[in-house]
C-alpha positions as CSV (number, residue, x, y, z in Angstrom):
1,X,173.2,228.5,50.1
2,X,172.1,225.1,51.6
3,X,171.4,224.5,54.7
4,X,172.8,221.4,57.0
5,X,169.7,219.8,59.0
6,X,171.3,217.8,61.9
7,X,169.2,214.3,61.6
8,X,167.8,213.6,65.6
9,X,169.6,210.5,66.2
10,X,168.2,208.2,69.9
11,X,169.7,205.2,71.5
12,X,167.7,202.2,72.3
13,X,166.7,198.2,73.1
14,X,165.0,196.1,71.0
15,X,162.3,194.5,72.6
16,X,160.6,192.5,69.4
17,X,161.6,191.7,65.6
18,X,158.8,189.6,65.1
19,X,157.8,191.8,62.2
20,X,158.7,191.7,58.8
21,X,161.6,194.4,58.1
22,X,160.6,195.9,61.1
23,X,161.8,196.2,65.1
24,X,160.1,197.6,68.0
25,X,162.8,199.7,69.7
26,X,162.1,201.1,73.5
27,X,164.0,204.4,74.1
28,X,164.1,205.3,77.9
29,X,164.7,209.0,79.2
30,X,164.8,210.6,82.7
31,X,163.9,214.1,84.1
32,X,163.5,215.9,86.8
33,X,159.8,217.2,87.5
34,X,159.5,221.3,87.9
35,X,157.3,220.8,90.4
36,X,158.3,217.8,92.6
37,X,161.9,218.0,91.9
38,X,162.4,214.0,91.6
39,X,163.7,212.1,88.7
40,X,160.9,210.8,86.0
41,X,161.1,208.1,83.9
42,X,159.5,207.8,80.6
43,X,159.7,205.1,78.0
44,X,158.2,205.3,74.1
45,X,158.3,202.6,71.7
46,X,158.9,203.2,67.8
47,X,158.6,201.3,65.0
48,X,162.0,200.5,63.2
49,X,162.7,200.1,59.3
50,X,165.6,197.2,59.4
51,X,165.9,196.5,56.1
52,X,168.7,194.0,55.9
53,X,167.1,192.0,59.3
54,X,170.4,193.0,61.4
55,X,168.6,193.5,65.0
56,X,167.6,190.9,67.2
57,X,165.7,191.1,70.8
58,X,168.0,192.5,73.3
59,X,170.3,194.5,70.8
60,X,171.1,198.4,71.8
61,X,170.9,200.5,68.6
62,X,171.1,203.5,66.8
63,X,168.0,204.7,64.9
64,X,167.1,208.2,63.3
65,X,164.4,210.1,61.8
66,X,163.7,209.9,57.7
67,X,160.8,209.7,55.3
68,X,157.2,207.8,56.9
69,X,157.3,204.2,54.9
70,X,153.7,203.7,56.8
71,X,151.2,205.7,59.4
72,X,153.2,204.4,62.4
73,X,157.1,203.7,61.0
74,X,159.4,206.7,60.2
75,X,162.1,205.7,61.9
76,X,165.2,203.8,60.4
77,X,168.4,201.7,61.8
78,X,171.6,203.9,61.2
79,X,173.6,200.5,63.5
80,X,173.5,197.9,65.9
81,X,176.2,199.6,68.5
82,X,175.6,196.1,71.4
83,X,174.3,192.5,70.5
């Protein structure tokens, strides 16, 4: 019997494509502190595997986890949802 692994799919902005193949994509995320009870912020960047060059600066997208290509980029484009 196989089992189904649901693929961790984020939402983010691309903030350089400067890079060969490859976008910088900014994911942002709130929540609220245990202790102080205010809203956080947090922001992490990840190297993108574009491989047809679709993205360009300011474009939301869809990106998931896969296989590492390199020691920083295991993430790849699924689709460009805004331009």
């Amino acid at each position: 019997m196989e089992q189904k692994i649901e693929q961790k799919t984020l939402r983010g902005e691309v903030i350089s494509d400067k890079m060969e193949k490859t976008v910088v994509v900014k994911i942002e995320s709130s929540y609220i502190h245990p202790k102080l009870k205010k809203v956080m912020r947090t922001s992490k960047k990840y190297k993108v595997h574009d491989d047809n060059k679709v993205a360009r600066v300011g474009d939301t997208v869809d990106i998931y986890e896969g296989k590492p290509i390199s020691k920083t980029k295991y993430m790849y484009l699924a689709r460009v949802v805004a331009k």
